[in-house]
C-alpha positions as CSV (number, residue, x, y, z in Angstrom):
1,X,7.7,34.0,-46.8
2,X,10.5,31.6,-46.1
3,X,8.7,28.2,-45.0
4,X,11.9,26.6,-44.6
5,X,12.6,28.7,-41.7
6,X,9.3,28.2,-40.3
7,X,9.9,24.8,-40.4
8,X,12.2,25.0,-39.1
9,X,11.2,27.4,-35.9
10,X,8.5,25.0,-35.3
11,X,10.5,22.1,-35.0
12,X,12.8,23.9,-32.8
13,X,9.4,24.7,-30.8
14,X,8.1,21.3,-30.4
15,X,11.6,19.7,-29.7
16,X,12.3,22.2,-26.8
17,X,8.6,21.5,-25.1
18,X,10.1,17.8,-24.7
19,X,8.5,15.0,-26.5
20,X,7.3,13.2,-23.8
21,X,5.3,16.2,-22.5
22,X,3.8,16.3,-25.9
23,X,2.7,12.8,-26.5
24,X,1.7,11.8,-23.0
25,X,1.3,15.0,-21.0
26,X,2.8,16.0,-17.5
27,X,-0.3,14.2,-15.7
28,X,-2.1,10.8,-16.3
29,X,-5.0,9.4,-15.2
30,X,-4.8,7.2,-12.1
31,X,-8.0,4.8,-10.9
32,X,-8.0,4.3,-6.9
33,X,-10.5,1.7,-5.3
34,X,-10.7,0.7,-1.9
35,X,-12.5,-1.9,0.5
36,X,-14.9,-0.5,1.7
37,X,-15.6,2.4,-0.5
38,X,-15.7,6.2,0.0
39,X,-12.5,6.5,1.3
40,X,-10.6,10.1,1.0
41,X,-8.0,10.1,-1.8
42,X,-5.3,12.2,-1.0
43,X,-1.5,12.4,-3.1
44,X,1.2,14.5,-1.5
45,X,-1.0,16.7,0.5
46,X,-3.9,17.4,-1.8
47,X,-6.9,15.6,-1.7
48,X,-8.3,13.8,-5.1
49,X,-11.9,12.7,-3.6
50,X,-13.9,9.7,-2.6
51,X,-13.1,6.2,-3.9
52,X,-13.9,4.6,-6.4
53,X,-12.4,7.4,-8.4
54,X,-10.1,8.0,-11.8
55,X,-8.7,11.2,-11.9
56,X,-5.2,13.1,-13.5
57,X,-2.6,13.1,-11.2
58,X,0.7,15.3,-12.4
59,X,3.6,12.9,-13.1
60,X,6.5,13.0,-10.9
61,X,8.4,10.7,-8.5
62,X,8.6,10.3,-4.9
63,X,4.6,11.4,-4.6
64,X,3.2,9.9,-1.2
65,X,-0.2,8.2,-1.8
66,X,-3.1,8.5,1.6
67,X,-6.2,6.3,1.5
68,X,-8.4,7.5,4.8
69,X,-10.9,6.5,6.1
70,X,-13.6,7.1,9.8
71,X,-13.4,3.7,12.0
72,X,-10.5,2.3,9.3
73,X,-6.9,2.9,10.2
74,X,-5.2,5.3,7.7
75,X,-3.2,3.6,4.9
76,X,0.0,5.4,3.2
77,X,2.4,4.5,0.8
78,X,4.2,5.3,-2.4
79,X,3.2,5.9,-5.5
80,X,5.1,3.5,-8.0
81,X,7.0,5.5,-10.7
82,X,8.9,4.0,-13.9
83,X,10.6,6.3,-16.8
84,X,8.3,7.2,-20.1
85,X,9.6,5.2,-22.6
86,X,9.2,9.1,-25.1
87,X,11.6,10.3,-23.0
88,X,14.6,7.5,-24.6
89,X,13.0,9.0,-28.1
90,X,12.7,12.4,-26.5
91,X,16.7,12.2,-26.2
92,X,17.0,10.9,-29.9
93,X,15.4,13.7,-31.1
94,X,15.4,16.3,-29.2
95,X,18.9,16.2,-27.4
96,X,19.9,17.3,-24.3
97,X,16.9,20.4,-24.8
98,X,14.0,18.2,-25.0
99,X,15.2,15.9,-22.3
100,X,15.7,18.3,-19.8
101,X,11.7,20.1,-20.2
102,X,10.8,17.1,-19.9
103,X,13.0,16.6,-16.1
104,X,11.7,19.7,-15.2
105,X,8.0,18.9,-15.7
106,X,7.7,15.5,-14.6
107,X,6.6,14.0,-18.0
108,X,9.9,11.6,-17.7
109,X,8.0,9.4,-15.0
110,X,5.0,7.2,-15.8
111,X,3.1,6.0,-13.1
112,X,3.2,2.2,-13.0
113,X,0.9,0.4,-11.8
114,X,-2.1,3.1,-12.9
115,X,-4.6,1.2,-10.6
116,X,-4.6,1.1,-6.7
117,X,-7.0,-0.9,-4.4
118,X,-6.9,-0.8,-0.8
119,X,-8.0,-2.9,1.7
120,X,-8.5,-0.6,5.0
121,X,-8.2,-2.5,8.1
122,X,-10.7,-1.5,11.0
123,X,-9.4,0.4,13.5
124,X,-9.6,-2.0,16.3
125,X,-7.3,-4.1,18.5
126,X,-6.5,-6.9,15.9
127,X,-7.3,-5.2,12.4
128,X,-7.9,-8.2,10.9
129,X,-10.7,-8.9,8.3
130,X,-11.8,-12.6,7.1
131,X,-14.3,-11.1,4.6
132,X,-14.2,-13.5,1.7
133,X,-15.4,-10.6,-1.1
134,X,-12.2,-8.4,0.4
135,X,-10.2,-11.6,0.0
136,X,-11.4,-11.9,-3.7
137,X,-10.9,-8.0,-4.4
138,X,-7.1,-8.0,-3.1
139,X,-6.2,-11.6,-4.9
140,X,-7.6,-10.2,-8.2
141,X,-6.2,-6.7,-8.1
142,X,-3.0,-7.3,-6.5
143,X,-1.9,-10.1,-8.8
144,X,-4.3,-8.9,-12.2
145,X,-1.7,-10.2,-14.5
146,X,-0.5,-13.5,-12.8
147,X,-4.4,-14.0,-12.1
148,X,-5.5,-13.5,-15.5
149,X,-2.7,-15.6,-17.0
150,X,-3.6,-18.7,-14.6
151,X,-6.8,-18.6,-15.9
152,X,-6.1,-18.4,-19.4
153,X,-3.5,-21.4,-19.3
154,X,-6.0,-23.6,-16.6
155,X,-4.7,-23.2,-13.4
156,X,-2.0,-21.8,-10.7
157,X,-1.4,-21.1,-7.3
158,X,-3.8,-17.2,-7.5
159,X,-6.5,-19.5,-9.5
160,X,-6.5,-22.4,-6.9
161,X,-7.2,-19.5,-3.7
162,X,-10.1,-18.0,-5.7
163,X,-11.3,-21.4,-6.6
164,X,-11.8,-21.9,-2.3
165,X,-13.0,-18.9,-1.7
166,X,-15.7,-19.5,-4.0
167,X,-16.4,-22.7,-2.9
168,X,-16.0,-24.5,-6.0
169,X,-15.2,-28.3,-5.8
170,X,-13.1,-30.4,-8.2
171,X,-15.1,-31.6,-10.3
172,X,-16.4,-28.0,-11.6
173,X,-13.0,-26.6,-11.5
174,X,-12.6,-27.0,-15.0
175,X,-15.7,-25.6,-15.9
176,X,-15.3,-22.5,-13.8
177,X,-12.1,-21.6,-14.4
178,X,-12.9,-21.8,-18.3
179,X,-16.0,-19.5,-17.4
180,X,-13.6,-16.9,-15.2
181,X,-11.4,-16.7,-18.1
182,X,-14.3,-15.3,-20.3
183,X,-15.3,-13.0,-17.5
184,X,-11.9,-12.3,-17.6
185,X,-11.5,-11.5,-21.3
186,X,-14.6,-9.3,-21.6
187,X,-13.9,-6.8,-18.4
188,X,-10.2,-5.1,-18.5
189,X,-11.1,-3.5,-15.1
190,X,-9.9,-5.5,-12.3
191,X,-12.3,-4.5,-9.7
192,X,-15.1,-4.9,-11.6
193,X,-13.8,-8.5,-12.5
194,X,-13.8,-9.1,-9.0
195,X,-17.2,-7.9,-7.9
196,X,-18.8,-9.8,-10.8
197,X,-17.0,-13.0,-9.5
198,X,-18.5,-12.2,-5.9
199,X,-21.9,-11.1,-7.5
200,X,-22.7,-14.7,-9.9
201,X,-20.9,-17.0,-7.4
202,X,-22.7,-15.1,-4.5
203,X,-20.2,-14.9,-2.2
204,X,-20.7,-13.8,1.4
């Protein structure tokens, strides 16, 4: 048996299927949350389910994202793509072969941000919402990274909003911001971050 050839044939095999596609697959899981919950999910025409939800979604770009919702106006928009950092190794390694599998079945886009949370605005004249929770829910998930940074180095613009929408004075600003970051540290998931906020500072 000649195992250098099979080598080889193999290597040819798993070059050709694209490296990216190999290492990270042609979908990748996506987490959608809205306010309020139990909105239809739906991602160039076909519909996901209910939020909250985590599902695969295949990767490719220009994919149109659908939140719906009865007595909530419908929300649309984008879905944000950026390019797999396998598919830069995908063209070291595998030349112009592996790079062009991996065009073909998506695996060269990465969806970036991989959490989505939408606040649907009632379907009414004005649309407008002052619910303090929602407030919370959009702050901390729409700025996760800027959020959770402020907290960790004591304070900032995002930090300061959360702080009066929770009521807190300035004397226990300190204090709660030091308790937010641990919160922070020991739950990854931004919603849930948020709804613990609203849940121990009891905010209506």
């Amino acid at each position: 048996m000649n195992y250098p050839l099979l080598v080889t044939l193999a290597a040819i095999a798993f070059l050709s299927s694209g490296c990216a596609s190999v290492v990270s697959g042609t979908d990748q899981n996506l987490t959608f949350n809205s306010e309020p919950e139990d909105a239809t999910v739906t991602v160039s025409g076909r519909v996901l389910g209910k939020t909250p939800l985590t599902v695969p979604v295949d990767r490719g770009s220009n994919q149109s994202i659908t939140f719906e919702k009865e007595g909530y106006k419908t929300y649309t928009a984008q879905l944000s793509t950026t390019t797999n950092p396998w598919f830069f190794g995908n063209i070291v390694i595998g030349g112009l072969l592996g790079s062009t599998t991996d065009g073909v079945s998506g695996a060269i886009h990465e969806f970036s941000p991989d959490q989505y949370f939408v606040t649907l605005k009632p379907d009414t004249p004005t649309g407008i919402s002052t619910s303090k929770p929602r407030q919370i829910k959009e702050i901390i998930i729409a700025f996760s990274g800027e959020f959770r940074h402020q907290l960790a180095s004591g304070g900032g613009e995002k930090v300061d909003t959360i702080m009066h929408l929770l009521g807190i004075d300035d004397s226990q600003e300190d204090t709660t911001i030091r308790a937010l970051n641990q919160l922070a540290l020991a739950n990854e998931n931004d919603l849930e971050l948020a709804k613990m906020i609203i849940e121990i500072y009891d905010v209506q």
